[in-house]
C-alpha positions as semicolon CSV with decimal commas, in nm:
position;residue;x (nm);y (nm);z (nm)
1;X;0,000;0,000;0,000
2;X;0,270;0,250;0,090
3;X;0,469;0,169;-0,262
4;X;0,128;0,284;-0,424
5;X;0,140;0,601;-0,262
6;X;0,481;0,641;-0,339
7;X;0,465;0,525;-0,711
8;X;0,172;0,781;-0,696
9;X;0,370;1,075;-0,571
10;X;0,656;1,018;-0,811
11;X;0,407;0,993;-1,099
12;X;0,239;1,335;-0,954
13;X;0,629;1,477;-0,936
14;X;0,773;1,392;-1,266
15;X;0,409;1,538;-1,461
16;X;0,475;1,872;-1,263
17;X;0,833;1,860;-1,356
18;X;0,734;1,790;-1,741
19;X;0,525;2,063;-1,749
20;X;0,765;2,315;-1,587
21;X;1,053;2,203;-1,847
22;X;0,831;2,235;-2,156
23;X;0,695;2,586;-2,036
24;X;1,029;2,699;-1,974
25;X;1,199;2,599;-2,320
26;X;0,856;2,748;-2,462
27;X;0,930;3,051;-2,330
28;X;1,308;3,086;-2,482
29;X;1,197;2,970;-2,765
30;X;0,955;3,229;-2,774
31;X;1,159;3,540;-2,642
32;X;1,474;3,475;-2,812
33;X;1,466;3,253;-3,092
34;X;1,623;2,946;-2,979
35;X;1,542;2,644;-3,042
36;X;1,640;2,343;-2,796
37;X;1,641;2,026;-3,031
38;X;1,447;1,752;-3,166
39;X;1,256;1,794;-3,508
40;X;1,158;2,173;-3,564
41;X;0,742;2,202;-3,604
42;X;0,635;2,151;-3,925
43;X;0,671;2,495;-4,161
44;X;1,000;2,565;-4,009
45;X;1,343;2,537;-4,065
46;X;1,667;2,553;-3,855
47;X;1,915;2,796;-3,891
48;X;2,252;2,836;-3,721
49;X;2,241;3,117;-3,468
50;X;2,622;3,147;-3,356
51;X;2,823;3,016;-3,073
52;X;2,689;2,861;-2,763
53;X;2,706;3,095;-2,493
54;X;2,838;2,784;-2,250
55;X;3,193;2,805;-2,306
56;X;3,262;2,416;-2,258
57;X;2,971;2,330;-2,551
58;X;3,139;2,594;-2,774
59;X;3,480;2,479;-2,681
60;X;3,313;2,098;-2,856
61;X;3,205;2,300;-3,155
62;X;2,809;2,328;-3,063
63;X;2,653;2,627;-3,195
64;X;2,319;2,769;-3,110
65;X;2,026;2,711;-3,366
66;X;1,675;2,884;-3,419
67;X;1,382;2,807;-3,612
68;X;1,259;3,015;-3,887
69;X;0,977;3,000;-4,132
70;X;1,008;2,736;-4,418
71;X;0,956;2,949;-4,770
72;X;0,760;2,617;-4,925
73;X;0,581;2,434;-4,652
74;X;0,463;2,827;-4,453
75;X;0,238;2,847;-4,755
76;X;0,097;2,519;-4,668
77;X;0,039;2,638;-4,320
78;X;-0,117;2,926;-4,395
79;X;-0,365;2,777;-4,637
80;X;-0,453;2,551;-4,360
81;X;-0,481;2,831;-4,114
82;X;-0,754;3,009;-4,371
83;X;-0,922;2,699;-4,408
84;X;-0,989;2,646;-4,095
85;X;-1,112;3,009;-3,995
């Protein structure tokens, strides 16, 4: 019984902490530009965006990336936009 309440509060914990990490990268990605990694949304490309700013990443050659609007597939993303409205 007490390994269900614990597998329950560790399920609780790691949604909260899920939430809290995607909100946060959301937000970086939203202020300035960056874009954290996996595959970018579809309609958008990524494009280098300099150094890292973590010395030791840029000292392994890791550079910063952002997303930015994909000439070809934004048209397809608009048209669904108007479609939908």
């Amino acid at each position: 019984m007490i390994m269900g309440v614990f597998g329950g509060l560790s399920k609780g914990e790691r949604n909260r902490i899920k939430i809290r990490v995607r909100a946060a990268m959301a937000a970086i990605t939203a202020t300035e530009g960056r874009f954290f990694g996996g595959r970018p949304p579809y309609g958008y490309l990524l494009q280098d965006a300099g150094p890292h700013p973590n010395p030791s990443k840029a000292a392994d050659g890791r550079r910063l990336r952002r997303l930015v609007a994909d000439p070809v597939a934004s048209r397809v993303v608009r048209w669904i936009f108007s479609e939908f409205l």
